[in-house]
Phi, psi and omega in degrees: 000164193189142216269128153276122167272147217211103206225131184259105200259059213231331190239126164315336171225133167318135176288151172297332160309275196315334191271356186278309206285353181292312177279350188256318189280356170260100204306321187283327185270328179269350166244046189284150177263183156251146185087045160070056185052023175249134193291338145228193180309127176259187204229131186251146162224112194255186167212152175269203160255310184265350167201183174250125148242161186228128170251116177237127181286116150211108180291133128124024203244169135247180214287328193252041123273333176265169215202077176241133211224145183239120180209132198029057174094354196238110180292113164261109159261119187214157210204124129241127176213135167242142204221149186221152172225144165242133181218139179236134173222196206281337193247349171213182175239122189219144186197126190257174125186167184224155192207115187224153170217158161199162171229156164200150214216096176248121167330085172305136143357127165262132185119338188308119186278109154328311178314303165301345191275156209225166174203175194184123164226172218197114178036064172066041173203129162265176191218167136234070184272129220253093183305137196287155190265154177278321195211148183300102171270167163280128175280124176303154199248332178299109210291109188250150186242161181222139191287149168236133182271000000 
């Protein structure tokens, strides 16, 4: 869908109607995100001889912000983090805070041993790495959380 503007190039200076819809209706600059203006992070997955990793950039997370779970064959990666700041000073007051999240959800392998995926994260990069499976299993349906070092 797309918006039609109605724009009067009749006057030298802009109405306050053209400069609020300039500001609400421009996506890139007012619904801008965290993770470089995308609601998530972005994510590289490579493969090895012995395993698939999945690298997800989020500069500025710590390790016990992410939530990562394995439930039926289906890899989960999810991030909540809120940060609040307070400054009281003699004539004002000022008190921030942000609150940013994302999920991701990648399909394993069938065979893939839950048990073995490891995870790690180290300068802004989570890492998951996922041993490729030897042999073809049944995926277990029970939801494992898995720890990050």
């Amino acid at each position: 869908m797309s918006l039609v503007k109605w724009k009067n190039n009749n006057s030298l200076f802009p109405s306050l109607s053209s400069v609020v819809d300039n500001f609400f209706n421009d996506d890139d600059r007012f619904f801008l995100t965290p993770f470089n203006g995308k609601s998530v992070p972005a994510v590289n997955i490579k493969t090895t001889d012995n395993t698939y990793e999945v690298e997800v950039a989020a500069p500025g997370m710590a390790k016990d912000d992410f939530n990562i779970e394995v439930e039926s064959g289906v890899l989960y990666i999810s991030s909540e983090k809120e940060e609040s700041s307070e400054e009281k000073k003699d004539d004002y007051y000022r008190k921030e805070f942000s609150y940013n999240s994302f999920s991701r959800s990648f399909l394993l392998p069938e065979g893939v041993t839950e048990d073995d995926i490891k995870a790690n994260y180290k300068d802004g990069v989570l890492c998951v790495a996922i041993p490729k499976p030897e042999t073809e299993e049944e995926t277990p349906t029970e939801r494992k959380k898995i720890s990050i070092s």
